[in-house]
FINU-886319 format. One record per residue (C-alpha): x, y, z; residue in one letter. Coordinates in steps of 0.05 Angstrom, whole numbers, padded with zeros to 5 digits, always signed. Each point is the difference from the previous one (the first is absolute). Layout:
REM residues N
XYZa ...
This chain:
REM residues 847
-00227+00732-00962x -00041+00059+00016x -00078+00013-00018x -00020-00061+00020x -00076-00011-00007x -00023+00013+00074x -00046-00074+00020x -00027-00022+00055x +00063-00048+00012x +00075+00013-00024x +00049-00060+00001x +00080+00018-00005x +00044-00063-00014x +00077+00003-00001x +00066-00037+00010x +00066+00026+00026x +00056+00003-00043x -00039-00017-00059x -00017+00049-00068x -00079+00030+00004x -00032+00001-00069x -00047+00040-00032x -00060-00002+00030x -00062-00028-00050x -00069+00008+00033x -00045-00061+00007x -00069+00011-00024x -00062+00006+00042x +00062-00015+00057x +00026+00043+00055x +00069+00016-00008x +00052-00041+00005x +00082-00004-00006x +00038-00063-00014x +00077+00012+00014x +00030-00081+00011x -00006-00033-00073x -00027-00061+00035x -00053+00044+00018x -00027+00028-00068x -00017-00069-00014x -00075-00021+00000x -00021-00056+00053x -00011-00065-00036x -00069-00018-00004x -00041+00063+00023x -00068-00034+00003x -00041+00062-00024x -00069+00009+00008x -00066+00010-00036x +00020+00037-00061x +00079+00020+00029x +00068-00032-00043x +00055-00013+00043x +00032+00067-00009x -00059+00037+00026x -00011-00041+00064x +00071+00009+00019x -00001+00063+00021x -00070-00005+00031x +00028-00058+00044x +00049+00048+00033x -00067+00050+00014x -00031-00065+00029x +00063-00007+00048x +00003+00072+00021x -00082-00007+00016x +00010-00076+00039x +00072+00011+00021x +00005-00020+00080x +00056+00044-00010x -00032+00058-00019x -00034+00030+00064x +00036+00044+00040x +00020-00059+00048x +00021-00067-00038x -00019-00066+00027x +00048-00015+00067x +00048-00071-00008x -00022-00060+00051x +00021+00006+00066x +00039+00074-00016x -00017+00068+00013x +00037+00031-00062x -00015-00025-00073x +00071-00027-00024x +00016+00014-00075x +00022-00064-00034x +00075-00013+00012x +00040+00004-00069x +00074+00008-00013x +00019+00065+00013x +00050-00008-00070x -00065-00012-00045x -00032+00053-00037x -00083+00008+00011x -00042+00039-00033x -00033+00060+00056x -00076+00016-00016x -00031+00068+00009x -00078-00006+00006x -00044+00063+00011x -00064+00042-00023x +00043+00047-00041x +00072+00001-00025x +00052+00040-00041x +00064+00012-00018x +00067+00003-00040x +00024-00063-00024x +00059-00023+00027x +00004+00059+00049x -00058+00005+00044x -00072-00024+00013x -00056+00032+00044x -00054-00034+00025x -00063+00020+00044x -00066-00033+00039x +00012-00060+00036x +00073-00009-00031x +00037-00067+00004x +00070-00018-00013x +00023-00076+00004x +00069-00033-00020x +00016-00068+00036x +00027+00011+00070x -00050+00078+00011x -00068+00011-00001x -00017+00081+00005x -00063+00039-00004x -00015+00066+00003x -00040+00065-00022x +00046+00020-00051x +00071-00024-00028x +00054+00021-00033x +00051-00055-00027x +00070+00019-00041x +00018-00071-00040x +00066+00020-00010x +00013+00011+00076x -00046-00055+00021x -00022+00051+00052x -00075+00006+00020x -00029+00069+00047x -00083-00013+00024x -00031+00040+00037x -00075-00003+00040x -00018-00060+00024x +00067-00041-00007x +00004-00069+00012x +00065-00031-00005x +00008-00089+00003x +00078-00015-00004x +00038-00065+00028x -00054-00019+00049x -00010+00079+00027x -00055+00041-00007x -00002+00081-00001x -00054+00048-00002x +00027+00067-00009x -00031+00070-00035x +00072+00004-00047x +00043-00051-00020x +00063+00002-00052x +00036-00056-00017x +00051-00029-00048x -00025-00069-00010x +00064-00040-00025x +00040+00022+00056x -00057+00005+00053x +00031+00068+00020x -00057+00061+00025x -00032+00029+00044x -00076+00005+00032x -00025+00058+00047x -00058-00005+00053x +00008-00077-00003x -00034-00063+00036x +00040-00062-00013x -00013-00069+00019x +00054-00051-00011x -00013-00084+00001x +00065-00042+00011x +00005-00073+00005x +00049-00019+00055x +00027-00067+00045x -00051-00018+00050x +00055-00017+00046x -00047-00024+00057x -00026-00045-00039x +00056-00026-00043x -00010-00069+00000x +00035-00049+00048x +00058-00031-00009x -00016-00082-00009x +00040-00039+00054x +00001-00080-00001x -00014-00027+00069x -00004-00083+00027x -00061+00023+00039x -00061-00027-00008x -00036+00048+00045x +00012+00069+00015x -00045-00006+00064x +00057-00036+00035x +00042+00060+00008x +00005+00046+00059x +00033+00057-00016x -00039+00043-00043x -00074+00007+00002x -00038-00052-00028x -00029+00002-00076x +00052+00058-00012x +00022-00039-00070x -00062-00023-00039x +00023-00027-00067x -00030+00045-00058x -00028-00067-00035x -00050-00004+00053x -00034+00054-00028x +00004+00047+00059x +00010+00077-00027x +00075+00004+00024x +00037+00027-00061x -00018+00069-00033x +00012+00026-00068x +00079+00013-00003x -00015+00070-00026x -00053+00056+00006x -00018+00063-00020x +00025+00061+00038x -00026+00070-00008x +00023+00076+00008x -00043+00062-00012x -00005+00067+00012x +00004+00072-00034x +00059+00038-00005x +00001+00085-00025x +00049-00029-00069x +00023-00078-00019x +00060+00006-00036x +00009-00069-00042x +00071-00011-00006x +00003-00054-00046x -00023-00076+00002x -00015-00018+00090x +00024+00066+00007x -00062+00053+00032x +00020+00059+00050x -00053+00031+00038x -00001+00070+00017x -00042+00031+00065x -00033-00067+00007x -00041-00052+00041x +00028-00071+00002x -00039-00053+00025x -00016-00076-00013x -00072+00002+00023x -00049+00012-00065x -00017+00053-00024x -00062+00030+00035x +00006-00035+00071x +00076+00025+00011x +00004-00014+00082x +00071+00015-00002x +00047+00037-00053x +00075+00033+00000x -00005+00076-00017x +00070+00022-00038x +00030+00055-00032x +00024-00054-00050x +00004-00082-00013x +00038-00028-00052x -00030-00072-00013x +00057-00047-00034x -00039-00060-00027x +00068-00029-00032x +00031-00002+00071x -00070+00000+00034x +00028+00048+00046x -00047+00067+00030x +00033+00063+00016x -00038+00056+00033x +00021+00072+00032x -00027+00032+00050x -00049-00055+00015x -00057+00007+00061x -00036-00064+00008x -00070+00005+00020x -00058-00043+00019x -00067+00009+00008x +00020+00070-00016x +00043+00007+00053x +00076+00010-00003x +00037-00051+00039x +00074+00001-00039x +00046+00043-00030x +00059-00004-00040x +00052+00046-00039x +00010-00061-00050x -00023-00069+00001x +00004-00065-00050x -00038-00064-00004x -00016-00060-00053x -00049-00002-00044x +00005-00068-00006x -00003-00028+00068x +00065-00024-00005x +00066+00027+00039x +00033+00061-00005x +00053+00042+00041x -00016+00048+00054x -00039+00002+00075x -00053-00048+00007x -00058+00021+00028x +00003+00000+00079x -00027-00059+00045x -00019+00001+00074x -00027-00043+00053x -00011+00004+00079x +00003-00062+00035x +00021-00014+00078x +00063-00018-00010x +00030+00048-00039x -00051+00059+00006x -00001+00047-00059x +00037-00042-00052x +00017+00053-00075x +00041-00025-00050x +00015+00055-00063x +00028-00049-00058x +00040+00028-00064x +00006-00052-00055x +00066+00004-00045x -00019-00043-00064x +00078-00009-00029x -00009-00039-00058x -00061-00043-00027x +00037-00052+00039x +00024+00026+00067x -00039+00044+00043x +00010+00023+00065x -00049+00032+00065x +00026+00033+00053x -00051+00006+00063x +00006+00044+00061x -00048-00029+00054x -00012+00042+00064x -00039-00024+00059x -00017+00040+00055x +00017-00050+00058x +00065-00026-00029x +00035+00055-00048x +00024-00003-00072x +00015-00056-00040x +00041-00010-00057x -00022-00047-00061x +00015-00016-00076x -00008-00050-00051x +00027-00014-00064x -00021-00050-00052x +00034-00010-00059x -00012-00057-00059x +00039-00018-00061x +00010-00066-00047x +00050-00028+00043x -00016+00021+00077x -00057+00025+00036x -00002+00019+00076x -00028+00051+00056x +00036+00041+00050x -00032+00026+00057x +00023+00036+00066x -00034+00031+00065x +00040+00039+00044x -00021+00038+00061x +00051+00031+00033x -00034-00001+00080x -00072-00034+00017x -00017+00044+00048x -00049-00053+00027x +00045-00059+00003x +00069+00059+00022x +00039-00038-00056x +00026-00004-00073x -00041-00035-00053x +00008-00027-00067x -00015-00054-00047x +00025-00012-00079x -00014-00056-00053x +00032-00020-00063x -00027-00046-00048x +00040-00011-00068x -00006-00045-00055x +00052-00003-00056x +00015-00049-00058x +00082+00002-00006x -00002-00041-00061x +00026-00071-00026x -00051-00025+00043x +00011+00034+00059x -00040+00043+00048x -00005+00030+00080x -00057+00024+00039x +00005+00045+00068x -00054+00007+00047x +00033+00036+00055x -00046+00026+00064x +00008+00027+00062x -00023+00045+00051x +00031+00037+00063x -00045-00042+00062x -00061-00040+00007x -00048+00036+00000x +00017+00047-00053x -00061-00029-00048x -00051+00010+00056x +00021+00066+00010x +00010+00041-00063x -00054-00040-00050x -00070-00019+00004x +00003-00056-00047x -00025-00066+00034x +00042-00044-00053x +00066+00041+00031x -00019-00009+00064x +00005-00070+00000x +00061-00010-00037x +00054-00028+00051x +00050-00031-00043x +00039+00055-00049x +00041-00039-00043x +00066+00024-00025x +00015-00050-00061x +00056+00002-00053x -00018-00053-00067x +00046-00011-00044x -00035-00051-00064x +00038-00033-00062x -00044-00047-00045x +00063-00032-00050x -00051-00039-00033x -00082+00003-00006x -00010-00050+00037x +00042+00006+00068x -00003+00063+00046x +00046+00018+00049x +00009+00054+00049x +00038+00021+00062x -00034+00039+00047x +00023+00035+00076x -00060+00019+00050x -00008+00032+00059x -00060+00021+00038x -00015+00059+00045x -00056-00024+00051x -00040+00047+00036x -00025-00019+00079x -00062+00041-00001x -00023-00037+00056x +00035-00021+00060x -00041-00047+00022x -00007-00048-00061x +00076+00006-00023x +00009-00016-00077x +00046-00048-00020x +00068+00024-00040x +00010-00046-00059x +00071-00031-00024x +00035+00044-00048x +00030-00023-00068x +00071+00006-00008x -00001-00020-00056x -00054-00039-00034x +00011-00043-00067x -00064-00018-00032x +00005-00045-00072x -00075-00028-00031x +00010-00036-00071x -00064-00022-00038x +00019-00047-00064x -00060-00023-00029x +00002-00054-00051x +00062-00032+00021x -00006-00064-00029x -00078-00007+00012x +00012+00029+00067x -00006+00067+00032x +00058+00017+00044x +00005+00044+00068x +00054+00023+00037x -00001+00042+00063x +00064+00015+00035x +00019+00039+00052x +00055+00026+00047x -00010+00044+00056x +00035+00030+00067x -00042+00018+00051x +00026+00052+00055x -00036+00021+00064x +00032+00033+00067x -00047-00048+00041x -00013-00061-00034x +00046-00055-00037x +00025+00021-00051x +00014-00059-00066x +00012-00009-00073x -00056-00042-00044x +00013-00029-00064x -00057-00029-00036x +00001-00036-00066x -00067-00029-00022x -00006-00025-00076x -00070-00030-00019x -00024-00037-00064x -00074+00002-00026x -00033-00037-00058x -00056+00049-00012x -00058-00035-00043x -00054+00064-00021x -00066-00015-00032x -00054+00056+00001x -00042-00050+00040x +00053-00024+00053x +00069+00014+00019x +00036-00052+00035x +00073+00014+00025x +00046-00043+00032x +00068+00025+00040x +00055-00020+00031x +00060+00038+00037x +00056+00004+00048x +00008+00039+00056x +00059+00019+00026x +00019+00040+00059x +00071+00027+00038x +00010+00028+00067x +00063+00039+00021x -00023+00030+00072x +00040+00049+00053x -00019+00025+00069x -00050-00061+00020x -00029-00002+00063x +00040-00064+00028x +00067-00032-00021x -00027-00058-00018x -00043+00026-00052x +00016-00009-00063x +00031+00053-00046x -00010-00046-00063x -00062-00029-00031x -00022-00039-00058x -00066-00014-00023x -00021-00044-00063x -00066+00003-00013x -00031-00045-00069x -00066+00034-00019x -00057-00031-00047x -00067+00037-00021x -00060-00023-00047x -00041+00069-00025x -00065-00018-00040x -00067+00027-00017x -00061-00012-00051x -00051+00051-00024x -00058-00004-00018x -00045+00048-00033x -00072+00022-00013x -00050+00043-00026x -00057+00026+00050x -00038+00052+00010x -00016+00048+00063x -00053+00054+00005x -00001+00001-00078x +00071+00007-00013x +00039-00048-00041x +00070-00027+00044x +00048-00053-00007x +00005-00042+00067x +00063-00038+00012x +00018-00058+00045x +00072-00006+00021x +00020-00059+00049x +00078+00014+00018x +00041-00063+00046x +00066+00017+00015x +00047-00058+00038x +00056+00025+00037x +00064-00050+00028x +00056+00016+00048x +00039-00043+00033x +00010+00027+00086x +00070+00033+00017x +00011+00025+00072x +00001+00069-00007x -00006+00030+00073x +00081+00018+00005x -00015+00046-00060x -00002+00071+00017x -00060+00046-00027x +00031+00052-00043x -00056+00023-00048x -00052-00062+00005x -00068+00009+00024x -00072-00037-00014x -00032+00027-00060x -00077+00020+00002x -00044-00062-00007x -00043+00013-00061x -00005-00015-00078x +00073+00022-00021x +00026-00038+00055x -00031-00066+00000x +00027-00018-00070x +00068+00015+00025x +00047-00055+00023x +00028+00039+00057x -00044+00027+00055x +00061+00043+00021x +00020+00062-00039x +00085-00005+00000x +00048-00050+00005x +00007-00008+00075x -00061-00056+00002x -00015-00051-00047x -00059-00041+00017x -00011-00074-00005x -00060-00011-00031x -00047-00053-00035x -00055+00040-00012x -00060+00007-00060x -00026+00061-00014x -00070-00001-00025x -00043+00063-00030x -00058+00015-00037x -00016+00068-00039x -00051+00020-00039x -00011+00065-00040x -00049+00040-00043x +00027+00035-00061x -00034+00048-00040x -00021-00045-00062x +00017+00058-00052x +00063+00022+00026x +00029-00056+00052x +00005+00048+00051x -00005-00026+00072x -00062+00019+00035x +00008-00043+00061x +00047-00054+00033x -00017-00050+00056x +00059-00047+00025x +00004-00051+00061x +00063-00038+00020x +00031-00039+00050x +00063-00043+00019x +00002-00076+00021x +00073-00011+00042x +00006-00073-00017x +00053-00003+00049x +00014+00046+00059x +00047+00057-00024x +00056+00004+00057x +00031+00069-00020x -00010+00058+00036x +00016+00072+00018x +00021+00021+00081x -00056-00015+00038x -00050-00029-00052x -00023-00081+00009x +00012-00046-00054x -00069-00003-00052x -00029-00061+00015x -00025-00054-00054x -00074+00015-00025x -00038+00056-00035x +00024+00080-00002x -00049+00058+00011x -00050+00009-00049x +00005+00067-00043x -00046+00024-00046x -00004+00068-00034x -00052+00039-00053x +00003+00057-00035x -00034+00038-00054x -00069+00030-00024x -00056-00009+00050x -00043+00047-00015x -00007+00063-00071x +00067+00040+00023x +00013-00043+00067x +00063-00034+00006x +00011-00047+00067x +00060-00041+00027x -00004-00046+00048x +00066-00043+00024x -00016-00052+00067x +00048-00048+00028x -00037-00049+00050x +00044-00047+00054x -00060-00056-00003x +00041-00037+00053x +00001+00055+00047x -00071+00027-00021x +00027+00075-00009x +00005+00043-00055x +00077+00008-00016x -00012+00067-00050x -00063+00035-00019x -00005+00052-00048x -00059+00019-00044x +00000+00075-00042x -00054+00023-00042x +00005+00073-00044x -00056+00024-00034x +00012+00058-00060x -00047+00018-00040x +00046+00045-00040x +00056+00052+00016x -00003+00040+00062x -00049-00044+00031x +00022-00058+00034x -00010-00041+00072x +00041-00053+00029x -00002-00036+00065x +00036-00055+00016x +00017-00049+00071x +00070-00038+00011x +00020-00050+00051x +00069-00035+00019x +00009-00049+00055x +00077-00010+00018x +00007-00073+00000x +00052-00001+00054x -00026+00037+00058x -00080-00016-00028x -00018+00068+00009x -00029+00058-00055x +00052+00034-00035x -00044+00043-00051x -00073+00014+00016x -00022+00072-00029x -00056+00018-00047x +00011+00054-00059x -00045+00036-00030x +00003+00055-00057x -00032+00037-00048x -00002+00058-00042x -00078+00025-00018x -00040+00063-00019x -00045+00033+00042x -00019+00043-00055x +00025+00027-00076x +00060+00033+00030x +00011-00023+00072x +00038-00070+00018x -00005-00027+00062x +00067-00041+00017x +00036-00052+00049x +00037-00056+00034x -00019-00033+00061x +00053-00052+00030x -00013-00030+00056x +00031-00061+00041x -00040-00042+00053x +00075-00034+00021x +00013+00026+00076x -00033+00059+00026x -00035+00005-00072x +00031+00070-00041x -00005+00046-00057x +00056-00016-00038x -00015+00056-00051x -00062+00037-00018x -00012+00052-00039x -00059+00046-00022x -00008+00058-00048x -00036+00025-00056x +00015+00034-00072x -00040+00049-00038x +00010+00006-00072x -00008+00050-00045x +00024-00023-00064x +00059+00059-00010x +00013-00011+00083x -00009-00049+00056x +00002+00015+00074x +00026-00065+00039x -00006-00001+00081x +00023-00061+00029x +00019-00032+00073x +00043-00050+00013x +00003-00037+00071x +00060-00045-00007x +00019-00051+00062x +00026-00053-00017x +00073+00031+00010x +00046-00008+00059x -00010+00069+00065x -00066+00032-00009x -00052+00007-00055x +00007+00050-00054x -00062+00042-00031x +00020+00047-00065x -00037+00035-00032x +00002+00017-00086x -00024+00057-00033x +00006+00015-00065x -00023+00050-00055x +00011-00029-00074x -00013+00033-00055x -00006-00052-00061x +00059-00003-00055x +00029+00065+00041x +00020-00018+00065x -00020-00003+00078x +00010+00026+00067x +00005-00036+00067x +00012-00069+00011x -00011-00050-00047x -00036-00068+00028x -00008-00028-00063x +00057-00054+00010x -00031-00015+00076x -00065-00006-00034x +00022-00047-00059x +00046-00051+00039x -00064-00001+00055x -00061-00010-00039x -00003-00048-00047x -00027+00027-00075x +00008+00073+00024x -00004+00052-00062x +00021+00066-00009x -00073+00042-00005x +00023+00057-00045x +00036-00041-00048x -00063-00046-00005x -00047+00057-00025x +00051+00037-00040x -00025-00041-00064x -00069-00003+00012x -00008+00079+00011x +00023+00022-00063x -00053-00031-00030x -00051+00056+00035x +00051+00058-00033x -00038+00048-00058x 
């Protein structure tokens, strides 16, 4: 194949593994070699032009695709939303045929080829161009030189001198630049696990910040795609490709900023990237930023894919007033794909060392987490401290399974002392709980359970009640539907109760129930009927002459319907189905005298929507009441006309006691005969992006507002969010405020790169207090963020706490300091993670 007619363009066609035969110039054509036999076939229909046959306007087609190729320039056309053109992906098995285009080639067939000026090579899976090639077929080994520009399995490198054998991806490149584009998990914003609830509000809670869950459907920007792209560039003195995911860098630069506005790097005398472990290993590594050196390390590893891997976390510190300078050096041990450990030394500079690990581990049949704190001498407190949990989970077959949630710690105010966490802080009641389930059949479920609660008495002068323990607890629910036309319920249950202060009793309960349910998609109506039965065997009363046994027989009948009614309307141009759904529910239970029963685990459930179409206002068996009551509700919703996604939901609903109800807890007064509070609640889309909740509960006899709450968030998209919301509780015993606070939250940008963020908590209950507030900001970078945050916490037990976070990360790589993105996401509602929001987006800008 040599003396080839030297043209303006050369084309050099071939196929591994497959014979190359003669070669047979076209006329008036460049040159051109056909090795695949599917290849030397014409096209079918070649349209040819003017005076052309199909034969001569073959080969002047592939002139017309070197001149109008997009591929090509020097630079090929860059894949939406990437910063590296990715090859097409094809089985790595297949044979493709590899394409050598340049202004001048020649060779040896079968042994080598030579090309020259603005030389191409492509083969599915690489794209290289060059000055000048040289390509062996029988080796499948390429060697450019000049201007080399190699695209391979999403990574780009520019480099003056490249060899490579192309089958087995094995070479080498000196005086490189490399830039690498990964997809990996977006674990902030993996999307949240979907938990049923009987609430029909979520502004009637009180323990987390108001509009913290905002169901997706409302169209508020709360879930992220699961994956995005992450990048890696740099130059090294020699790449060494070491096979397929396989790339060691020699005397390089390692950084995940891109390429031209690297604000941080890792100089080493050599990184080994492992893309089929997604594991990094450098030596000799010196971490700088903004070209200053701030780290160094003999030998170092991280991920490449975001996800775990063994060795020492990245350090974390904080200062706060309690516990001064607070450090804590982590090392990860990831065991196995399903078991993983971290141990954490923690040393702070007013108490000492502490001690921690946790281990979490996960298989087919169990799952569960281990964790310990040990310190051996608070130096504050002059004692020992500690605190462990276990929680387990396994399926022992043939139906049956345990769970263990084990907690404890070594004094009261052990939460208050070592963590900052306002959720821990308030905890009181550690449970210590052994379940042991067996379902025989599908429909019945048993299990026997033993708890025991640690309670904490953070403050002496409003003393927390210690709750009866179960030793043991046998719990039996059967559901049977279609039994005869009927659905039938059982619930049955046998407990001891056990307290050093209290009586102490055996309850058996047995309560079967019959239902004839009659379902149309325009009404349900649902009739029931059921026995309940009830057995007291009670030591230690208070007098002799109490009794230690007690029966209770209790016949129980309820009537559940509702119509609805639909509609098409329209609002502010959009299209929406309305619906109209009256609900009456008739309650009617006979009056036992219950006041020689003790209270064991019964108290008054929450007046709202769940509760009112419940035929017991008391939660447990200890209470219950007489009624003969109607329930009565309205609701009306929009949905989405296209999809039948809810948009909004209004309900109102109240209780007529056609009869007083006699019942009653210690110290309560019987409910007298006539109407129930008045609740109402709404919630949905008020205004483009706005979601609002409102829940009010109004005592019309008294004239006073029961419970008040009303939340509004407004996100326009991700990283860019306000909330602000006001609740109210009135304790209907002693008529006084039990919750009055205002919350208010947000997240917003002050300008491309700076965030502006915080919580203000405050309650107007006694001498009015901050019951958390915190302030800080976050600059981001793209490749790094900067996060400075404060955190004023008092609603805990002794004096107020301030801490302070600080933290350094360096995207897809790692951080330094404390980390407050866990403070920041349980405390403003909608929060997002700035430098994995822009990740996407500025790849686009990459050349």
């Amino acid at each position: 194949m040599t003396g080839f007619a030297r043209r303006p363009l050369a084309v050099f066609v071939c196929c591994m593994f497959a014979a190359v035969p003669a070669l047979h110039a076209a006329p008036e054509a460049d040159v051109l070699l056909l090795a695949a036999a599917s290849l030397r076939q014409k096209p079918e229909a070649v349209p040819a032009t003017g005076g052309e046959t199909a034969d001569d306007a073959w080969p002047l087609r592939l002139r017309n695709e070197r001149r109008f190729n997009v591929m090509g320039g020097k630079k090929p056309p860059l894949a939406p939303g990437v910063g590296v053109p990715y090859p097409p992906q094809l089985a790595k098995d297949d044979v493709y045929p590899l394409f050598i285009i340049a202004d001048h080639l020649e060779g040896r067939t079968e042994v080598v080829a030579e090309a020259t000026g603005e030389v191409e090579l492509r083969r599915a899976g690489s794209l290289i161009y060059g000055d000048k090639m040289v390509y062996w077929p029988l080796d499948d080994e390429v060697e450019a030189t000049g201007s080399v520009r190699m695209l391979q399995e999403g990574q780009e490198v520019n480099t003056p001198h490249l060899r490579m054998q192309l089958s087995e991806q094995v070479g080498f490149a000196e005086q490189a630049d490399f830039f690498i584009v990964r997809q990996v998990a977006s674990k902030f914003y993996r999307p949240p696990l979907v938990v049923a609830t009987a609430s029909s509000s979520n502004a009637v809670t009180s323990g987390a910040p108001m509009m913290l869950n905002v169901p997706h459907s409302y169209g508020l920007p709360t879930v992220a795609p699961e994956r995005r792209p992450s990048i890696a560039s740099g130059t090294a003195a020699r790449v060494e490709f070491e096979g397929e995911n396989q790339t060691r860098l020699l005397d390089t630069t390692y950084s995940t900023c891109k390429p031209g506005a690297t604000d941080w790097y890792m100089r080493a005398s050599e990184v080994h990237l492992d893309y089929d472990r997604d594991v990094g290993d450098a030596k000799n590594a010196v971490f700088w930023f903004k070209d200053v050196p701030i780290f160094y390390t003999p030998a170092a590893t991280f991920s490449l894919n975001h996800e775990r891997k063994s060795g020492v976390l990245h350090p974390f510190f904080a200062t706060s007033t309690r516990d001064g300078l607070d450090l804590t050096i982590p090392y990860y041990w990831n065991i196995a794909p399903n078991y993983d450990a971290t141990f954490y030394p923690r040393y702070m500079s007013k108490r000492g060392f502490q001690l921690g690990a946790e281990a979490q581990y996960i298989d087919f049949n169990y799952r569960g987490t281990a964790r310990v704190e040990y310190m051996p001498y608070d130096q504050m407190a002059e004692r020992e401290r500690y605190a462990y949990l276990l929680q387990h989970q396994q399926n022992l077959g043939r139906g049956f399974s345990a769970t263990v949630n084990y907690n404890r710690v070594s004094d009261n105010f052990y939460w208050q002392d070592l963590s900052s966490r306002l959720l821990q802080t308030t905890q009181v009641q550690l449970p210590q709980q052994f379940v042991l389930g067996y379902t025989p059949v599908p429909w019945l479920q048993t299990n026997l359970q033993v708890q025991r609660f640690q309670t904490l008495q953070t403050d002496p002068s409003n003393p927390v009640a210690i709750p009866y323990f179960l030793e043991p607890q046998l719990n039996l629910i059967g559901f049977k539907p279609d039994l005869f036309g009927t659905d039938f319920t059982l619930l049955g249950q046998f407990s001891k109760f056990s307290s050093t202060t209290q009586v102490q009793g055996n309850r058996l309960v047995v309560y079967p129930q019959l239902s004839l349910p009659v379902v149309h998609p325009a009404f349900n109506f649902i009739p029931k009927i059921g026995v309940h039965a009830t057995q007291y065997a009670l030591t230690d009363q208070p007098t002799a002459s109490d009794p230690t046994s007690i029966s209770r027989v209790m016949p129980t009948f309820t009537l559940d319907s509702n119509l609805i009614f639909e509609r098409d309307t329209n609002l502010l141009g959009n299209a929406f189905i309305q619906t109209l759904e009256p609900r009456l529910y008739y309650v009617n239970i006979p009056y036992r005298d219950q006041s020689n029963i003790p209270v064991f685990d019964t108290y008054q459930s929450d007046f709202n929507f769940a509760q009112i179409f419940a035929e017991n206002r008391y939660s447990g068996f200890d209470r219950i009441n007489d009624a003969n009551q109607l329930t009565a509700a309205l609701t009306t919703r929009l949905l989405d006309s296209g999809t039948g996604v809810e948009k909004l939901r209004a309900m109102i609903g109240q209780r007529y006691y056609l009869s007083e109800s006699k019942v009653t807890l210690p110290g309560q007064s019987p409910q007298p005969q006539g109407y129930s509070n008045l609740i109402s609640a709404f919630s949905g889309l008020v205004l483009p992006k706005t979601y609002a909740d409102v829940a009010w509960e109004y005592n019309y006899r008294d004239s006073v507002n029961e419970r008040f709450s009303m939340g509004m968030r407004y996100q326009p998209e991700l990283g860019k969010v306000i909330s602000a919301g006001y609740r109210y509780n009135r304790d209907s015993v002693t008529n006084l405020p039990s919750v009055d606070q205002i919350d208010i939250a947000g997240q917003w940008p002050l300008s491309a790169n700076l965030y502006a963020v915080g919580r203000y908590n405050y309650s107007f209950l006694g001498s009015n207090q901050l019951l958390e507030g915190i302030a800080g900001f976050e600059y981001n970078a793209g490749c790094w963020a900067l996060r400075a945050v404060v955190q004023r916490l008092e609603a805990i037990a002794g004096s107020p706490n301030t801490s302070l976070f600080l933290q350094l990360e360096l995207t897809d790589f790692g951080s330094v300091g404390s980390n407050p993105i866990s403070l920041l996401r349980r405390s403003i509602p909608g929060y997002g993670k700035t430098n994995e929001l822009t990740t996407s987006s500025s790849l686009l800008t990459t050349q």
